[in-house]
N, C-alpha and C positions, 0 to 999 in steps of 0.2 A: 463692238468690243474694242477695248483699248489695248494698246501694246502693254502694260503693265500689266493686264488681267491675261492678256496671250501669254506672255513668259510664266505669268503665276500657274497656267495652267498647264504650260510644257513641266514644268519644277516636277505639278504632282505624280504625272504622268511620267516621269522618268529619271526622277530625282534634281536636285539642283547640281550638283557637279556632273550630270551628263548630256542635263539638256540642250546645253551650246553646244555642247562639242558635236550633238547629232544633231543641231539645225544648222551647223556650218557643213558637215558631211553627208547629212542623208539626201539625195537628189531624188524628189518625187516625180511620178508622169503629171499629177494632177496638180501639180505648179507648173508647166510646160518643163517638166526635163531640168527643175533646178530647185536647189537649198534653200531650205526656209528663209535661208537669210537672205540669198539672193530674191527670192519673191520679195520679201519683206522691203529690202531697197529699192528695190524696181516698181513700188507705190501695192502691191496686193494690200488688198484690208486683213487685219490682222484674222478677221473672222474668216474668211474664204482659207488663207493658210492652214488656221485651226482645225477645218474640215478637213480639208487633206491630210492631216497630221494623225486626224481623230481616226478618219479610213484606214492612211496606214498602221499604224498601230495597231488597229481593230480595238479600239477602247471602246467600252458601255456605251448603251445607248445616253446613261444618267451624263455624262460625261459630254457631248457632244454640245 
């Protein structure tokens, strides 16, 4: 997964004016204890993030 298709998928998943603001603020356990963004700069694959994102939320299975 590319960062383009990860942000496309945060958009639908939580609209586009929200979903930065909760990948700068939400602190997952299944990132070690930090924000998607901070995973994301810290080299995580966009896909590994995704999953945590996809758990916490609890989105579809269709979705994951």
């Amino acid at each position: 997964m590319r960062h383009t298709e990860f942000w496309s998928r945060m958009e639908q998943a939580l609209g586009r004016a929200y979903a930065r603001s909760w990948a700068d603020q939400q602190v997952l356990a299944d990132l070690g204890e930090r924000t998607v963004n901070e995973a994301l700069a810290a080299g995580e694959p966009p896909k590994t993030v995704w999953r945590a994102v996809w758990r916490a939320l609890d989105l579809p299975d269709r979705d994951r």
